[in-house]
LOLOLUM-350444 format. One record per atom (N, C-alpha, C): residue number from 1; residue in one letter; chain; atom name; z, y, x. Coordinates in Angstrom, 1 decimal. Atoms other than C-alpha are relative to their C-alpha. Layout:
<recs>
REC   n res chain atom     zz     yy     xx
REC NUM   a     A   CA      Z      Y      X
...
</recs>
This chain:
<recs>
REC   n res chain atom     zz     yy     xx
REC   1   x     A    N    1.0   -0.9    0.4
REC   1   x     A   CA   81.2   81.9  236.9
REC   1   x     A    C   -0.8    0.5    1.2
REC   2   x     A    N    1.4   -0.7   -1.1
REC   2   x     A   CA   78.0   83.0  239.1
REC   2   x     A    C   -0.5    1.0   -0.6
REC   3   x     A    N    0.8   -0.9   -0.1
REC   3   x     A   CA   76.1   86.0  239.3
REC   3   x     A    C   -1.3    0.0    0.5
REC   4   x     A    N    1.3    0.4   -0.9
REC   4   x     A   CA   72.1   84.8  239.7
REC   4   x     A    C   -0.9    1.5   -0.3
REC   5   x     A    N    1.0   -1.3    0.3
REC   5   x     A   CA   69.4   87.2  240.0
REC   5   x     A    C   -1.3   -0.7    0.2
REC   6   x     A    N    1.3    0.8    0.2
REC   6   x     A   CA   65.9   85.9  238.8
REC   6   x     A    C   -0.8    0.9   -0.1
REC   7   x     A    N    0.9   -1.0    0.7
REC   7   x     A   CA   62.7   87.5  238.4
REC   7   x     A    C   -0.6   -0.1   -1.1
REC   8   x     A    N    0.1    0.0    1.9
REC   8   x     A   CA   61.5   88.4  234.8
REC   8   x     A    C   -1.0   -1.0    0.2
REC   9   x     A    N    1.0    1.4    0.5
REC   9   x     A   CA   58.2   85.6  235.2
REC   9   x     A    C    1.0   -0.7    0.2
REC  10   x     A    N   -0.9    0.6    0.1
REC  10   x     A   CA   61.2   83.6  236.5
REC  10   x     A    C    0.8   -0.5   -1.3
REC  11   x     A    N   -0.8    0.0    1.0
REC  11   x     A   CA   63.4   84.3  233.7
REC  11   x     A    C   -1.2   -0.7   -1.3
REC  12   x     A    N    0.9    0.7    0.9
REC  12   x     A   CA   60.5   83.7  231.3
REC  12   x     A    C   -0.1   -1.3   -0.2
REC  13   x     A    N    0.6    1.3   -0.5
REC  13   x     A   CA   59.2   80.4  232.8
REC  13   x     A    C    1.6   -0.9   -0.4
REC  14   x     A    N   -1.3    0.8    0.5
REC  14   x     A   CA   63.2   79.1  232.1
REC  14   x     A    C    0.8    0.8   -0.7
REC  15   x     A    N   -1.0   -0.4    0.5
REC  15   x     A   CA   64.6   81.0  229.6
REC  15   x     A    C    0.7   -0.5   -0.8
REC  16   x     A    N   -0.8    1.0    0.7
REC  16   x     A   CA   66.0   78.3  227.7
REC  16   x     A    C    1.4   -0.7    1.0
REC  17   x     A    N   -1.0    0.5   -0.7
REC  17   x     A   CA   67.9   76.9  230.7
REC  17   x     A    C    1.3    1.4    0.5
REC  18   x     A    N   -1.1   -1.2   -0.3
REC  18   x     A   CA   68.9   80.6  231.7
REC  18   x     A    C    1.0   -0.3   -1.5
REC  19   x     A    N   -0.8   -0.3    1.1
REC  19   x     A   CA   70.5   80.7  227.8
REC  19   x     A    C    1.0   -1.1    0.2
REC  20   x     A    N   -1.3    0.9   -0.3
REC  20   x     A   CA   72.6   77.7  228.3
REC  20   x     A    C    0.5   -0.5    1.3
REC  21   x     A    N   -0.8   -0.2   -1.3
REC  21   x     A   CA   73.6   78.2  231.8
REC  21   x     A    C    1.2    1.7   -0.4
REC  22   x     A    N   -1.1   -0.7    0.8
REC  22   x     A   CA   74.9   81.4  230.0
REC  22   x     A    C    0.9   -0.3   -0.9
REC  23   x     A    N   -0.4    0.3    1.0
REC  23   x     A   CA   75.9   80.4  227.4
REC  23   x     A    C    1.5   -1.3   -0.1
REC  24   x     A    N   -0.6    1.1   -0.7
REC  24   x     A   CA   77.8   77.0  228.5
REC  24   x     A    C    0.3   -0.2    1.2
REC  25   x     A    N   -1.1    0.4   -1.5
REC  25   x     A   CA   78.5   77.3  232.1
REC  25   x     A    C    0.3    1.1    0.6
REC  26   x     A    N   -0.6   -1.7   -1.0
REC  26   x     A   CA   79.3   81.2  232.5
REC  26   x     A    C   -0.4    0.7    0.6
REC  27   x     A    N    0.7   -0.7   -1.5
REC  27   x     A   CA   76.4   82.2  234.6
REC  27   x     A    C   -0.3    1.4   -1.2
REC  28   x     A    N    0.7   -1.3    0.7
REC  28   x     A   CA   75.4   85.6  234.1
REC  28   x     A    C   -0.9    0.4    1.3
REC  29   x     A    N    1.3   -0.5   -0.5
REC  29   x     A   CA   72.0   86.9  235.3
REC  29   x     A    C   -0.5    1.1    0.0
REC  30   x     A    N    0.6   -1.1   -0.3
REC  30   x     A   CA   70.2   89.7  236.5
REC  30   x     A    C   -1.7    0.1   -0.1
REC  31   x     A    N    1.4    0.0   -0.1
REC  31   x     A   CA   66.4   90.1  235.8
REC  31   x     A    C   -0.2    1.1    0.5
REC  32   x     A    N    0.9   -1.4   -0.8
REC  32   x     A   CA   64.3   92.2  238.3
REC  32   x     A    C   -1.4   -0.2   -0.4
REC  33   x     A    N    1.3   -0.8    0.0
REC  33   x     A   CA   60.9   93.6  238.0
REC  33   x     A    C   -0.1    1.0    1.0
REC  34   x     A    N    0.2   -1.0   -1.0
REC  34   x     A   CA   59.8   94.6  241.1
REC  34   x     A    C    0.7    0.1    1.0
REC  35   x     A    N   -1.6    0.3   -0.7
REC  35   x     A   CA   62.8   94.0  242.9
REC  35   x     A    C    1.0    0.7   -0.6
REC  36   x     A    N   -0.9   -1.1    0.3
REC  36   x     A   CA   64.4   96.5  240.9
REC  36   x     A    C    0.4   -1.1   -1.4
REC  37   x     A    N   -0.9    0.7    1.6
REC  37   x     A   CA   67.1   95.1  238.2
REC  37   x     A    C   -0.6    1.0   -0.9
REC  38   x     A    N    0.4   -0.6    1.5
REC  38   x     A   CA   66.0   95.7  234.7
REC  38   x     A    C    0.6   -0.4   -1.1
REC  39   x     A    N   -0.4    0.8    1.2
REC  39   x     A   CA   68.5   93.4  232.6
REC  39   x     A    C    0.6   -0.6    0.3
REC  40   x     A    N   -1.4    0.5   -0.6
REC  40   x     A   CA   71.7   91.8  232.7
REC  40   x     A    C    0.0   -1.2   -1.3
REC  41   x     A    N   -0.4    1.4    0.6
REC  41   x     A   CA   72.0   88.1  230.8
REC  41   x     A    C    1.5   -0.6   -0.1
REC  42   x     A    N   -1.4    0.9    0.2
REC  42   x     A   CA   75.4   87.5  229.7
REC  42   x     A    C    0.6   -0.3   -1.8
REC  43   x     A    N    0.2    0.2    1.1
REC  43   x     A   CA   76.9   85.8  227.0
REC  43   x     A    C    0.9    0.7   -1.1
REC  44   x     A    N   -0.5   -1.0    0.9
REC  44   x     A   CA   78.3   86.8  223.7
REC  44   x     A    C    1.1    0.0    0.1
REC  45   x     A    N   -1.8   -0.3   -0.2
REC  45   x     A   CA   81.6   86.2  224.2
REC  45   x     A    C    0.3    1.0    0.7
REC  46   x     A    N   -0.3   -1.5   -1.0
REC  46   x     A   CA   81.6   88.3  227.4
REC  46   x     A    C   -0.5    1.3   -0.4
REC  47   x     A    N    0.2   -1.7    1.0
REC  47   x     A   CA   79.9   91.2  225.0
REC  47   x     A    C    1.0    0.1   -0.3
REC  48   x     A    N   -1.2   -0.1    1.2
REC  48   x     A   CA   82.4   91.1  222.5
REC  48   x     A    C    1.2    0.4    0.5
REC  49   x     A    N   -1.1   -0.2   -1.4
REC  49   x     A   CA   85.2   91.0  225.9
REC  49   x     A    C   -0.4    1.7    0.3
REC  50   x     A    N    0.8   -1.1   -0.6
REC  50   x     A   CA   83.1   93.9  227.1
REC  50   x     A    C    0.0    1.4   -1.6
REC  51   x     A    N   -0.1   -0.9    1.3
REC  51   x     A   CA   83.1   96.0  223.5
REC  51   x     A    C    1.4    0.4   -0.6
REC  52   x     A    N   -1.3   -0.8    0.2
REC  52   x     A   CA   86.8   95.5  222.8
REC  52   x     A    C    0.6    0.7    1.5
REC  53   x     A    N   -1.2   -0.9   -0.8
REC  53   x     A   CA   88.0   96.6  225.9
REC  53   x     A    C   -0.8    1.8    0.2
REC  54   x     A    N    0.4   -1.4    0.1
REC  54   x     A   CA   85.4   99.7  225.4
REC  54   x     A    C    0.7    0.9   -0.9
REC  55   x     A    N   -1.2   -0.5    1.3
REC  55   x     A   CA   87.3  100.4  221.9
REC  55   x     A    C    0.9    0.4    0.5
REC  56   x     A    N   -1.4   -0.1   -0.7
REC  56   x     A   CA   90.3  100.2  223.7
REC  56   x     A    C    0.1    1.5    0.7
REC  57   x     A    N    0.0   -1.2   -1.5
REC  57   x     A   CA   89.3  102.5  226.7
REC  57   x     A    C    0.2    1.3   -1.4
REC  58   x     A    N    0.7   -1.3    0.6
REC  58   x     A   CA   87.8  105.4  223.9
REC  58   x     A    C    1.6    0.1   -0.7
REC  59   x     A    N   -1.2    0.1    1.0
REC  59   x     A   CA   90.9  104.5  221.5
REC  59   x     A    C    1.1    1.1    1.1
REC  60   x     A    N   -0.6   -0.6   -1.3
REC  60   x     A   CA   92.9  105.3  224.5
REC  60   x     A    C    0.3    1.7    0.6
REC  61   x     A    N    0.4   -1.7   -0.2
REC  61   x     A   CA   91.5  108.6  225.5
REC  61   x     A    C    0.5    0.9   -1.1
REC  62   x     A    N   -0.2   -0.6    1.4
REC  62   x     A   CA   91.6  109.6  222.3
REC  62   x     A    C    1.6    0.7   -0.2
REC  63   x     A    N   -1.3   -0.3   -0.3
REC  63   x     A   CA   95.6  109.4  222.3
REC  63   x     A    C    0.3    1.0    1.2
REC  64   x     A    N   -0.3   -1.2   -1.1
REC  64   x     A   CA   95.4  111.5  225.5
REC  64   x     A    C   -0.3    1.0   -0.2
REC  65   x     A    N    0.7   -1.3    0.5
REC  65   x     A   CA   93.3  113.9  224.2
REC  65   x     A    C    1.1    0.7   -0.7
REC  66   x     A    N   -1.1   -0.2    1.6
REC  66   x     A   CA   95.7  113.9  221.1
REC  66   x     A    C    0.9    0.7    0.6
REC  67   x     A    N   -1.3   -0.9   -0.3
REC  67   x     A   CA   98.3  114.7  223.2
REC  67   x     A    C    0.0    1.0    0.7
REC  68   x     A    N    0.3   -1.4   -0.4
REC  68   x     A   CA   96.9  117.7  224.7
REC  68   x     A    C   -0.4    1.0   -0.6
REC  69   x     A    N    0.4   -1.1    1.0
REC  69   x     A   CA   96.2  120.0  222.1
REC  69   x     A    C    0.7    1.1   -0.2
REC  70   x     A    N   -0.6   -1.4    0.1
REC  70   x     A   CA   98.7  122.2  222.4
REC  70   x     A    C    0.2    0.5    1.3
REC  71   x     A    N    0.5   -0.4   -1.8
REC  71   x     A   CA   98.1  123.0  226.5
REC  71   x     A    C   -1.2    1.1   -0.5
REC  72   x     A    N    1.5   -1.0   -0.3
REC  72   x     A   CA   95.4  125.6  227.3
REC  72   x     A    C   -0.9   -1.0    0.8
REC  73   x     A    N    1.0    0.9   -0.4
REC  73   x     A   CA   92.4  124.4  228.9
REC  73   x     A    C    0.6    0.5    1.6
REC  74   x     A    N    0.3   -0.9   -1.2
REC  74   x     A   CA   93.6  126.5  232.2
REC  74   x     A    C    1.5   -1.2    0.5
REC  75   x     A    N   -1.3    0.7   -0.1
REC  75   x     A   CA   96.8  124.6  232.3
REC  75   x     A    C   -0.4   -2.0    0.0
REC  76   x     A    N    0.6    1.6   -0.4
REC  76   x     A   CA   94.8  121.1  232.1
REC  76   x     A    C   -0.8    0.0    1.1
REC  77   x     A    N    0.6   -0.4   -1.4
REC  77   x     A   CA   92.7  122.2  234.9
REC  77   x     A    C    1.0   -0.1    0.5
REC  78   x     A    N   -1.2    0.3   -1.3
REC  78   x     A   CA   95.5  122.4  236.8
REC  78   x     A    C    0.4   -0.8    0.3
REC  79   x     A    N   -0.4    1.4   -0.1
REC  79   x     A   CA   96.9  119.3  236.4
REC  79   x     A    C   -0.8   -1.2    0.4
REC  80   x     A    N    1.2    1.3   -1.0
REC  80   x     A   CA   93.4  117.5  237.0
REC  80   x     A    C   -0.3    0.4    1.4
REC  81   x     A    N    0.5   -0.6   -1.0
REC  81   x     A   CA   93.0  119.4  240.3
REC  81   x     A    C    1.2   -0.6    0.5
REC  82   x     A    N   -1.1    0.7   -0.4
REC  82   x     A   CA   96.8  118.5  240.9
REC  82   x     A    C   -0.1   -1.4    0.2
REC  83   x     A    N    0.0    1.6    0.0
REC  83   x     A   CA   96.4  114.5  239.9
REC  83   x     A    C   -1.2   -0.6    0.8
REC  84   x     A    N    1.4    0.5   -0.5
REC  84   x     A   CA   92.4  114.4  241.7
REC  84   x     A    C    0.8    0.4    1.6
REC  85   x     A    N   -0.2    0.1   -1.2
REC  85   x     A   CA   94.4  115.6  245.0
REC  85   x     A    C    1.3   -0.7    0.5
REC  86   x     A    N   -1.0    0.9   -0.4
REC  86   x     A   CA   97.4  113.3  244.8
REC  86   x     A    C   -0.9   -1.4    0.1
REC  87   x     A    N    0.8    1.0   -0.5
REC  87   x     A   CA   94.7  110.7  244.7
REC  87   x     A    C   -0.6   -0.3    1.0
REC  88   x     A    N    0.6   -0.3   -1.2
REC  88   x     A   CA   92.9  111.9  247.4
REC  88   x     A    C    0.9   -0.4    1.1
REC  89   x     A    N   -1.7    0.0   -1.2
REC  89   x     A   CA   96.4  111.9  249.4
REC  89   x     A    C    0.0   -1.3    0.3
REC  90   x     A    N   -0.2    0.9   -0.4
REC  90   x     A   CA   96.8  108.2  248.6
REC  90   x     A    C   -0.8   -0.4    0.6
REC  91   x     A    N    1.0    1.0   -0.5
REC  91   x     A   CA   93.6  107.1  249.2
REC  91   x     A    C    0.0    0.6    1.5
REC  92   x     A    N    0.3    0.0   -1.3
REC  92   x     A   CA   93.4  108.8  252.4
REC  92   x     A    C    1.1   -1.5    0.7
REC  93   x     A    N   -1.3    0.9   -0.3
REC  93   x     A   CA   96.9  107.1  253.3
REC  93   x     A    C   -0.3   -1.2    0.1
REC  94   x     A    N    0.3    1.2    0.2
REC  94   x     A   CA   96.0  103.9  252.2
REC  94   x     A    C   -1.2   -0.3    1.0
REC  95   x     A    N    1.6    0.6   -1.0
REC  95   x     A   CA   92.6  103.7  254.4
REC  95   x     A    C    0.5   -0.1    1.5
REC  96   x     A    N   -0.1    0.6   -1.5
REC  96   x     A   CA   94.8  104.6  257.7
REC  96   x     A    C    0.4   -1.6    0.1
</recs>
């Protein structure tokens, strides 16, 4: 799998080849305008990849949430202030 980046007349002028270069050999593409990205070309499979694991993620949360309902909100603060500075910890650690 490649990551090309074309410009939109570009993309135009071969969009048939961009579609089965996605489509059949994996590439996914970037259309600019302007030099600035405007559009990401990948195929449906890798949507579909890309949507369940969104489901997942929210599904996910959801259970977390679930399981904090009986906490105060002051008492979850705390814990995110606690777990956002144990990460901090590692990552410092980890960079020396």
């Amino acid at each position: 799998m490649s990551l090309k980046v074309v410009t939109a007349i570009k993309a135009r002028q071969t969009f048939g080849t961009i579609m089965n270069e996605v489509s059949y050999g994996n590439n996914q593409y970037i259309v600019e305008r302007k030099g600035l990205p405007m559009v990401a070309i990948i195929s449906v499979k890798k949507l579909k990849q890309m949507d369940k694991a969104r489901q997942r993620f929210f599904k996910n949360m959801s259970k977390i949430s679930d399981s904090f309902t009986e906490v105060n909100s002051k008492e979850i603060d705390n814990m995110l202030k606690e777990a956002t500075l144990a990460a901090k910890i590692t990552e410092l650690s980890e960079g020396s």
